[in-house]
ZAMARGU-4260 file (C-alpha; in steps of 0.2 Angstrom, whole numbers, plus 5000, padded with zeros to 4 digits):
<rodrens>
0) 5454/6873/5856 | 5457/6890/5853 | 5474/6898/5847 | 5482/6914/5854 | 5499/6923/5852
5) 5505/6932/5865 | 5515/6948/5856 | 5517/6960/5871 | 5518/6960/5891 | 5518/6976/5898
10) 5535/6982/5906 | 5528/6986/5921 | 5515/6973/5922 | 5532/6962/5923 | 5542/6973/5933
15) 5528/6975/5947 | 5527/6954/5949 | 5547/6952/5948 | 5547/6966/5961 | 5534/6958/5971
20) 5546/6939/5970 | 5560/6949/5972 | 5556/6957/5990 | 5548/6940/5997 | 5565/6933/5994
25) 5573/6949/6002 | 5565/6950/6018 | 5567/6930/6021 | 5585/6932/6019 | 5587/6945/6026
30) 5578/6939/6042 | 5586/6922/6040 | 5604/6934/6042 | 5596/6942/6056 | 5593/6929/6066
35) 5612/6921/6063 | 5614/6939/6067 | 5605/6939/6083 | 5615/6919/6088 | 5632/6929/6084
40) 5631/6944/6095 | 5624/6933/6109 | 5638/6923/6108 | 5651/6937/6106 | 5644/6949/6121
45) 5640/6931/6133 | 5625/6940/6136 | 5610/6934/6127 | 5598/6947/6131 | 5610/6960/6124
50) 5615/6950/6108 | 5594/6948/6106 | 5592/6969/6107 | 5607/6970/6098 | 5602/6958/6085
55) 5584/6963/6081 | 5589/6982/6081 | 5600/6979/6068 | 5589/6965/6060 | 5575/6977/6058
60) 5585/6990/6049 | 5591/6974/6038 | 5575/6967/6035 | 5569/6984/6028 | 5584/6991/6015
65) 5588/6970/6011 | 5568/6970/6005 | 5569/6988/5995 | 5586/6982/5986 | 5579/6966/5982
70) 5562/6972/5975 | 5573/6987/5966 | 5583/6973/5958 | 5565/6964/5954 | 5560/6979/5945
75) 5574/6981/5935 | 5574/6962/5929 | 5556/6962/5926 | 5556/6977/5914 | 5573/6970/5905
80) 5564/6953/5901 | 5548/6961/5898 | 5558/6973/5886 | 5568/6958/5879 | 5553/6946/5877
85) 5542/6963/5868 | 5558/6963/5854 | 5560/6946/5852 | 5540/6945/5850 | 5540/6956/5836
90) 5554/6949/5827 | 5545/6931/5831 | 5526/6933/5828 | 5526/6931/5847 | 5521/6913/5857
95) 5505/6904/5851 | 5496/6895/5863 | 5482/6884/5862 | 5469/6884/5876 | 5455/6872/5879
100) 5440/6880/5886 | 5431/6870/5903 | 5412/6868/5901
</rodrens>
């Protein structure tokens, strides 16, 4: 087995992948919401086809600013615990790991 410490992760090496996480969990909430959305207006107009158009118009706008918020709030995370993790890791002598190489 061989032994390695990990002593630093790169902020945005972190950030990116919280980011990344982050917006897949926007955008399926936010198109979850849109469809309640899209049921709501169907209902409240007695028109299905206009709650639809309705729905998906405002859906779409949703879909894109809940995705940005939620990969902005991903980046922000990832570079606090990347940042958090680099101090500790320094007062610590970091995490050892202890990998077995497949032959």
């Amino acid at each position: 087995m061989k032994g390695f410490s990990v002593m630093k992760i790169r902020l945005g090496s972190l950030a990116g992948f919280y980011a990344a996480g982050f917006g897949v969990v926007g955008f399926v909430v936010s198109v979850l919401a849109a469809m309640s959305a899209s049921v709501s207006y169907g209902q409240a107009t007695e028109s299905l086809l206009k709650g639809l158009v309705f729905g998906v118009s405002v859906g779409v706008l949703q879909a894109i600013f809940v995705t940005a918020i939620y990969a902005a709030l991903g980046a922000v995370v990832g570079f606090l615990n990347a940042l958090v993790f680099n101090v500790i890791a320094g007062i610590s002598n970091g995490i050892h790991l202890e990998v077995k190489e497949d032959k």
